[in-house]
Residue, then its C-alpha position, 0 to 999 in steps of 0.5 A: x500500500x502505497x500513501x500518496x502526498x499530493x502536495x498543493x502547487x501555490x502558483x506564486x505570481x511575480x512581484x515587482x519591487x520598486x523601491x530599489x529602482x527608485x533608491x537608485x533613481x533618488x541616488x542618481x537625481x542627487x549625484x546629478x544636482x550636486x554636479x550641476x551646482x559646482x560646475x561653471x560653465x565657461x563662456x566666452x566675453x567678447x566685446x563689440x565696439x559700437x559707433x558710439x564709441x568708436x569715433x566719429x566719422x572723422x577720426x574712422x579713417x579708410x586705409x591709406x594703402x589697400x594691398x590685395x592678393x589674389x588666388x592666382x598670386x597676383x598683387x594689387x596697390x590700390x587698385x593697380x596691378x604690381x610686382x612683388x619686387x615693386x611693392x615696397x617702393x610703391x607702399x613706402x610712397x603712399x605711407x609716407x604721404x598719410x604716415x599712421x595710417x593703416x595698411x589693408x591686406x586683402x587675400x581670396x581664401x585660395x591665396x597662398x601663404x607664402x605669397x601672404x608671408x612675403x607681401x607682408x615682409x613688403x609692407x612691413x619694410x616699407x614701413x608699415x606698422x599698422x597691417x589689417x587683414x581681411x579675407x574674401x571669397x574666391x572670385x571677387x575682382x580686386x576692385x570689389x569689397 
């Protein structure tokens, strides 16, 4: 004789705990706030001269000598085709008649740099002191902008 043991099957459903999740999400939200309180963020200050202090129209003066330097390795005085070899003499005329004034580079983005370099060896021999440089688009004639 045989004594069966029917044992009763509890069918356990699943249970979902939540309170370590939002231990976690608490731990989390803390660390988060923490680090945003100590932590500058960095800017940048720059500072735009306005018309009203930069003078009046009087004292804004335009370049005494526009040099301009194109793509294709040509140089222009004031409008004027030149030679490298010519610059200086030439720069050094128009910077003796308005002395401080300032010098203009202008260059296409495709000019090279070692063209740049020696114009503005150029200018500063011929006594330049005050050299501005500019860039424009390739294409523009030298008469424009």
């Amino acid at each position: 004789m045989s004594i069966r043991v029917y044992r009763r099957r509890e069918m356990e459903e699943p249970v979902f705990d939540f309170t370590p999740l939002v231990g976690m999400g608490l731990i989390l939200l803390t660390f988060f706030a923490m680090r945003l309180n100590f932590t500058a963020e960095a800017r940048v200050h720059s500072l735009k001269p306005s018309l009203a202090t930069s003078g009046t129209a009087k004292e804004r003066r335009p370049p005494a000598v526009r040099v301009t330097v194109t793509g294709a390795g040509t140089i222009h005085l004031s409008g004027r085709r030149i030679e490298l070899n010519g610059l200086q003499p030439a720069a050094s005329r128009l910077i003796l008649e308005s002395p401080g004034a300032p010098v203009l580079l202008v260059a296409d983005e495709t000019a090279r740099a070692a063209v740049l370099s020696r114009v503005i060896d150029q200018l500063k021999l011929a006594g330049a002191s005050d050299i501005g440089f500019s860039t424009r688009p390739e294409g523009m004639s030298h008469g424009d902008g």
